[in-house]
N, C-alpha and C positions, 0 to 999 in steps of 0.2 A: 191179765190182758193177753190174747192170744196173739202167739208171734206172726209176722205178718210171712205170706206165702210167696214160698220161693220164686223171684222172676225166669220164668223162662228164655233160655237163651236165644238171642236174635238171632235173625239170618247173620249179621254184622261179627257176632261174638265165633260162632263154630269157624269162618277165614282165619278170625285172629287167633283164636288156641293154633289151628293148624299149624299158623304162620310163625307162632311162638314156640311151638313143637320143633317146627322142622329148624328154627335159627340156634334152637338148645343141640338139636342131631347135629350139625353142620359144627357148631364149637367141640362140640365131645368129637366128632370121627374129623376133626384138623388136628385137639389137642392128642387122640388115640394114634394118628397116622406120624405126626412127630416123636413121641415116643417110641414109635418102631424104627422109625429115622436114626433115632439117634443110638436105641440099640442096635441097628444092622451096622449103623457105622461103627461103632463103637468094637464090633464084633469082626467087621473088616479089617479095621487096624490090628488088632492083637492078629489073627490071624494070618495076614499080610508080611506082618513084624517077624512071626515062625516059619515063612518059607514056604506054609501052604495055601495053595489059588483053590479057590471055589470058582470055579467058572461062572455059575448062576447069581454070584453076588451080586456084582455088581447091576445084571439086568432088577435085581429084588431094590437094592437103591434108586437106581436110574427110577422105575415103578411109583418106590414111595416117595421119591420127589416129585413127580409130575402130580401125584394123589395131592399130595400136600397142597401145593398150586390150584390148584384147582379146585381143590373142599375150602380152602383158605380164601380165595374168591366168593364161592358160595356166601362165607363166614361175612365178607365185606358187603355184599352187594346184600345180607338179609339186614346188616345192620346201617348201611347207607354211610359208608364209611372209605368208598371208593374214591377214588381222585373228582378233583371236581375244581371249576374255578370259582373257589369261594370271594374273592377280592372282589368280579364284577359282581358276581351271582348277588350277596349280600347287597348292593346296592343299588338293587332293582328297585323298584314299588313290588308289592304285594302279589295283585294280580299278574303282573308281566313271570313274577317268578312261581307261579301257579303252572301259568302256561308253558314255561320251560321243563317243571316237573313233569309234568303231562307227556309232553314231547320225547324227554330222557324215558321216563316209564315205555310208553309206547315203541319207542326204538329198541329199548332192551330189550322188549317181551319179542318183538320180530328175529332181531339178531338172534340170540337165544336160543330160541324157537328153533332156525334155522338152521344155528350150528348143531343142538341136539340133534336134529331129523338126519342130518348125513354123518356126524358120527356114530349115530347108534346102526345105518347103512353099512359104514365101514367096519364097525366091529362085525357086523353081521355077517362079512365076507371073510372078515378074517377067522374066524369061525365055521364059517364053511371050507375055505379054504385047509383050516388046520396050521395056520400059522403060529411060527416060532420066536421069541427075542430072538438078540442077538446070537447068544448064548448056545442056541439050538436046544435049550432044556424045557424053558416056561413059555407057556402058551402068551400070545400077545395080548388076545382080548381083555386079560382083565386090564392091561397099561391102558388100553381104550376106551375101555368099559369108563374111565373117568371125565370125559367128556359128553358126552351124549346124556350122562345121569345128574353131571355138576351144570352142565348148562339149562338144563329142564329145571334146575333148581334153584339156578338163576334168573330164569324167565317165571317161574314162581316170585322169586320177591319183586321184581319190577313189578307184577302183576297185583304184590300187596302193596309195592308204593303209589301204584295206578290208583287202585281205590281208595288210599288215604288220602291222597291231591285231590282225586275230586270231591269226598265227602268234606274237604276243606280241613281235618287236620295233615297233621305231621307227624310220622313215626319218630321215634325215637333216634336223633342221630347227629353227627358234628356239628352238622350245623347250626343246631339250637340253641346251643352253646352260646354263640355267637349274634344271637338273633335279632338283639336289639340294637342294632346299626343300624 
């Protein structure tokens, strides 16, 4: 019997690889950006402990903590795991909480949206500019560069939770857990 032929992928399926791609990138560069964390710190203390100052340390910490933050968001907002009032939300009807998704989806892609366009502005200045941490060593833009690239990243998932609400599922996420209240 001949095997039956492979279905071609939907318009519907290339989103979701994407959108599962980029929520694997966003867990791997939070879990890669806290491992640098924890060796820079880790590499502060001894250091600190013998007397000698790296001046630029501390701007490379300060750095990977705002990364962290902000790829670590990314990480929430792909998996829909952000704050949220589950108590009323959960006892809505169906529809009504359809149209909340909608709403949240829609406001995030704007916000988002928004915040990237004038951070990736600002990094653009500081960049032309030629600006410095605090430090006077490392260049600012890459501390900035995390904004403008984690918020576009985040107006990507809203944008994948947009089309999930309206094709009428649900991504994968806390609340399902819980779903039958």
């Amino acid at each position: 019997m001949p095997e039956p032929a492979p279905q071609s992928p939907g318009p519907v399926s290339v989103p979701d690889r994407l959108v599962r791609w980029l929520t694997l990138f966003a867990d791997q560069m939070a879990a890669a950006i806290c491992f640098f964390l924890i060796v820079a710190t880790t590499a502060a203390v001894i250091v600190y402990q013998r007397g000698i100052t790296i001046v630029w340390l501390d701007d490379l910490l300060r750095m990977l903590l705002i990364w962290l933050v902000y790829v670590g968001s990314v990480s929430l907002c792909f998996h829909n795991d952000h704050i949220a009032m589950d108590a009323v939300y959960l006892r809505l009807p169906r529809v009504v909480r359809r149209v909340i998704d909608v709403i949240v989806a829609v406001t995030g892609i704007v916000l988002c949206s928004y915040i990237a366009k004038f951070g990736f502005d600002s990094m653009r200045q500081e960049i032309a500019y030629g600006m410095l941490l605090a430090s006077g060593y490392l260049p600012s833009w890459p501390q900035t560069l995390a904004i403008p690239l984690c918020f576009a990243l985040m107006a990507v998932a809203y944008l994948s939770f947009l089309i999930a609400s309206l094709a009428g599922g649900r991504r994968r996420d806390n609340r399902s857990m819980v779903e039958g209240v």
